[in-house]
C-alpha positions, 0 to 999 in steps of 0.5 A: 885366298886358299888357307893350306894347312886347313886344305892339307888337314881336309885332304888327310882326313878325306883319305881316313874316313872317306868322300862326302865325311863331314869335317872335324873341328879343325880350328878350336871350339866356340870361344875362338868362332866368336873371337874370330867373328868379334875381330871381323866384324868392323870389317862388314859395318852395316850401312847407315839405315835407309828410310823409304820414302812413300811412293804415289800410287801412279808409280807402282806399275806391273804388280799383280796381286792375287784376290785372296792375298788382297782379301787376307791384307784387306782383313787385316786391321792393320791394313783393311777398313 
């Protein structure tokens, strides 16, 4: 959905200072971006979180792995021995 009065305001700005001119604050400062963010935000509700499930190793097929990148995981206390 076009918003006009912000197309009509690029539009006269592009003709008084020019093509490829970054555009002026045409809405208000920060406090109305937040509110603004604040009244959108139910709208993009962040699915329940998603545990994975261990895989057996004889289902991952086709990754390939570099020596030093399996050299540098294997170091890694987390990881290695």
């Amino acid at each position: 959905m076009t918003n006009f009065k912000i197309h009509q305001a690029l539009q006269v700005q592009q003709l008084h200072s020019g093509p490829g001119a970054a555009p002026h604050d045409l809405e208000g400062d920060l406090a109305s971006l937040r509110g603004d963010c604040a009244r959108m935000a139910p709208h993009w509700a962040a699915p329940d979180r998603i545990i994975a499930l261990p895989v057996s190793p004889s289902r991952i097929h086709g990754v390939t792995v570099p020596p030093a990148s399996a050299r540098l995981v294997d170091a890694m206390p987390e990881y290695g021995d």
